[in-house]
N, C-alpha and C positions, 0 to 999 in steps of 0.2 A: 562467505560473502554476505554482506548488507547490503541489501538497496531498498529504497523509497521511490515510491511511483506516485505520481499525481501528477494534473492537469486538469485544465475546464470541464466540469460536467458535462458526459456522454459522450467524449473523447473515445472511450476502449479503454481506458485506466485498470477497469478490471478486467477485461480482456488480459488484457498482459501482463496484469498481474498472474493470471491463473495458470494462463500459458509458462511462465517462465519458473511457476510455483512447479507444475506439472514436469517440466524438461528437467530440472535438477530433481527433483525425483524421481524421475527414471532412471536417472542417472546412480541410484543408490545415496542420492544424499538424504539426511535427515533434513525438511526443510518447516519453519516456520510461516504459517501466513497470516496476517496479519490486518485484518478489515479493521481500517481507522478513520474511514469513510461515515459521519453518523448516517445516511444514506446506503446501510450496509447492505450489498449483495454478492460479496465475495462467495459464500457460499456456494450458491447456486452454480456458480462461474467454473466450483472446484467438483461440480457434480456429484455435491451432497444431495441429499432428494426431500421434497419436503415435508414430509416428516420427518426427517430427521432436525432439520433448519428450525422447525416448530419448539426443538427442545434444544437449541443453542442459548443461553442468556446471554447478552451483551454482560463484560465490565464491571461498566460503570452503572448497571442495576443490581449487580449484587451485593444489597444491603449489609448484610451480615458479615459478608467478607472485610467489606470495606471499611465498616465498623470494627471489624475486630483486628485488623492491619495499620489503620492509623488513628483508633481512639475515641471517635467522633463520626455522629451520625452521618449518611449522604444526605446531600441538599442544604447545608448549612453553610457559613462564610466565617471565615477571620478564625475567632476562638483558640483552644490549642488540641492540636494534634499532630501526630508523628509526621514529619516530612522524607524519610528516609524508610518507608514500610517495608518489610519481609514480600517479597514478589517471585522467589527464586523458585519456588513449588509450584505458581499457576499454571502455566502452560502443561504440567504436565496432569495437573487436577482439574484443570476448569477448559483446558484445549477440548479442539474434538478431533479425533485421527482419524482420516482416511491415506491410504495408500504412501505411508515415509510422509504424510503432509499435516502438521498442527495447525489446526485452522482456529486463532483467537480473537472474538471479535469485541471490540474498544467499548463502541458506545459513547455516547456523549454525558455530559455531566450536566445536572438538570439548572446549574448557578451558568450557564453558556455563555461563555467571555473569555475571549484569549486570557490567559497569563490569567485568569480564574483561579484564585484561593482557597480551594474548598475542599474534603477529603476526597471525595472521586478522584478528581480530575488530578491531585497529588497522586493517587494511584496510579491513574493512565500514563501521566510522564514518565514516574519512576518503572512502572514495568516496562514500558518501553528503553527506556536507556538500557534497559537489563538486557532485553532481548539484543538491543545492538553493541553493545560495548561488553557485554560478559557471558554472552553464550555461541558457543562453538558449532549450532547449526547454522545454514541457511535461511537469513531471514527475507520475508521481503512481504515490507507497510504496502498497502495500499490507500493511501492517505484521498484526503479531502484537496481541491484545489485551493491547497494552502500547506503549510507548516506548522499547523496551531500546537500539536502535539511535542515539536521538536525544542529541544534547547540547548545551547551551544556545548553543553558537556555529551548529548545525546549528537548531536548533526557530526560531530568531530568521527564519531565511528562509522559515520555512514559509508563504504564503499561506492555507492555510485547513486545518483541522484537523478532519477531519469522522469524530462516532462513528458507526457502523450500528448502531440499535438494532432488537427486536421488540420485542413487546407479550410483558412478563412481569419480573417481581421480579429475575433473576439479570442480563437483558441491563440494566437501570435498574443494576444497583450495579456493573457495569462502565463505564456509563459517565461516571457520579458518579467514579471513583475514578480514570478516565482521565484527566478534566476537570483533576481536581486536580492529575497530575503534570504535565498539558499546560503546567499554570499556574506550576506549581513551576519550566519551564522558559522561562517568560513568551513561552508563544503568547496570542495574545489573541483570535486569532479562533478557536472550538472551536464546532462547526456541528453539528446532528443530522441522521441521516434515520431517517426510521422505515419499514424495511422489514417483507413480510407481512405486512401491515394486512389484517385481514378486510369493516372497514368504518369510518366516521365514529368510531363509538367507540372502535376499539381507539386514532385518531390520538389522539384528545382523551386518552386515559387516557394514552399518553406523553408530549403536553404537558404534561398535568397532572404528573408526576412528573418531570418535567425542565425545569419552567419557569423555569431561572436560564439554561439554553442555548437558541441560535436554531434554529432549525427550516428546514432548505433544502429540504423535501417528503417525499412518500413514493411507496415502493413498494407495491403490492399482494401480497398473498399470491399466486403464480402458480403451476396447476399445469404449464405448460407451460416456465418457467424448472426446475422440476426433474425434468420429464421429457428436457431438454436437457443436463443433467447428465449423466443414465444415459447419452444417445446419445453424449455429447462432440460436444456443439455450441452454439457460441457463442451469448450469450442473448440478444445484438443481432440473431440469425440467425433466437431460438426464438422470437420476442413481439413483435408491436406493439405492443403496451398497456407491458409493461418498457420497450422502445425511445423512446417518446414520455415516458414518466414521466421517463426520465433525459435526457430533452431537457430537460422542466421546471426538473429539478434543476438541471442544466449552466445554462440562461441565468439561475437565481436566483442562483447561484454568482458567475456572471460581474458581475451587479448590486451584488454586497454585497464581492468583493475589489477 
């Protein structure tokens, strides 16, 4: 299974991401995860500790790799270099394992412009498409409130597309506007959840506002997922109540891909 998570900054994106990195690998799967967030904290979320986070490199700062994959230094534009780079050995050279889970984190390309021409960021795409279109584990992006990473030979293999919404006007017109590139890149399956839910009402009010997309469950408002935060400690670690919601999610998921 592939999926993509993303929505509005401070949603819980990584929240559920980690959570759902977490449940399928307890499950015994081989799972990918995927911080593509340049705002990277997946890490932490997967209760890595930090020292260890200290000696993750992003990507898109490794010079030398990137140089010798497609030809041409990082931070440079246009020029020639390989568009179709050897990516099929990172994850297992440059990931970091904890517990059945490869944690690779993207990074951003220092030339920062969608559809950006430049070696990095030819890297980033092309290993991404790898991880979703040709490899047999469990992937799952946690992307930026957007799709800058994805592109229509990449979005094609996504199984499932899922926004993190709250309950409020700004997360609703993210994920309206998400929907629409998703589409524009003909994913077909685009899934909600609605996290920090206070109660029944706040779910209905973002059905209601987003009743052209499916609904795979919700989280609740937890103070204990962000008192887990402060500590740096993983939210599968900090909550039964988080921990079982995203059980729910996980087997509604598994129903509808």
């Amino acid at each position: 299974m592939k999926i993509a998570v993303t929505g509005k900054g401070g949603v819980g994106k990584t929240t559920v991401s980690a959570l759902l990195s977490y449940k399928f690998a307890s499950d015994g799967k081989k799972v990918i995860s995927v911080d593509a967030d340049p705002d990277a904290n997946l890490a932490t979320a997967l209760g890595i500790s930090r020292d260890e986070i200290d000696g993750i490199k992003p990507i898109a700062e490794m010079s030398e790799l990137i140089e010798e994959r497609t030809g041409a230094k990082p931070g440079t534009s246009g020029g020639i270099f390989k568009i179709n780079p050897r990516v099929d050995d990172i994850p297992e050279g440059y990931g970091f394992n904890k517990d059945n889970i490869t944690l690779l984190v993207m990074g951003k390309s220092k030339v920062a412009a969608s559809g950006c021409y430049c070696p990095e960021h030819t890297l980033l795409r092309r290993l991404l498409k790898h991880l979703i279109v040709e490899r047999d584990e469990v992937v799952i992006v946690d992307m930026e409130a957007g799709i800058e990473h994805l592109t229509r030979g990449t979005a094609e293999g996504v199984d499932a597309f899922i926004v993190v919404v709250e309950p409020g006007q700004r997360s609703i017109q993210t994920a309206h506007a998400v929907k629409g590139l998703a589409e524009g890149l003909g994913i077909k399956k685009v899934f909600v959840i609605s996290n920090k839910v206070r109660n029944e009402e706040d779910v209905e009010f973002l059905k209601n506002e987003l009743s052209d997309m499916e609904f795979l469950g919700s989280m609740s408002f937890n103070d204990s997922i962000m008192e887990s935060d402060i500590q740096g400690i993983p939210p599968y670690k900090a909550s039964d109540k988080a921990f079982n919601e995203a059980l729910k999610i996980k087997s509604a998921l598994e129903k509808l891909v």
